[in-house]
C-alpha positions, 0 to 999 in steps of 0.5 A: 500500500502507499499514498501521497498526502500534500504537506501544506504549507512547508510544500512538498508531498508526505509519500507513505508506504507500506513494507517488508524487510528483505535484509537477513537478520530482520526478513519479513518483518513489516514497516511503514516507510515515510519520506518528507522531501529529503527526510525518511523515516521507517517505523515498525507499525506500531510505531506508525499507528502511535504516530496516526493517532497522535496526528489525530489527536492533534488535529482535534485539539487544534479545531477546539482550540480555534473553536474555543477562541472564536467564541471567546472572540464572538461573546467577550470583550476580552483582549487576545492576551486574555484569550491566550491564557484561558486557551493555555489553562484549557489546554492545561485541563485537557492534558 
């Protein structure tokens, strides 16, 4: 399996793709190999699936937090430095 993910704003393309090692001390072994541009990582798949679900827990706390701060923007008349520290502390809270 392999796929091609756009990588946004630093340009180029995440190519991922899966593998089994051929050398002989690991022969069969399974892997996910990563390119970024010149960067290239292989992990085992459990270290792949770590990663995914990192990845997206990242993404949801990004949405919260923009959601968060777009209502604190809409319903306060707090200043963006005000804005910062309840983000922190709800970040804090959410570990």
């Amino acid at each position: 399996m392999s796929t091609d993910i756009p990588s946004g704003t630093h340009g180029g393309m995440i190519h991922i793709e899966s593998g089994i090692a051929g050398a002989l001390e690991r022969r069969g072994q399974p892997f996910v190999h990563l390119t970024w541009g010149e960067m290239k990582a292989q992990l085992t798949p459990a270290e792949a699936r770590a990663h995914a679900l990192h990845i997206l827990e990242c993404a949801e706390a990004a949405e919260s937090d923009a959601l968060l701060w777009r209502w604190l923007d809409e319903t306060t008349g707090v200043t963006d430095e005000q804005k910062a520290a309840v983000l922190i502390r709800f970040r804090e809270l959410r570990g």
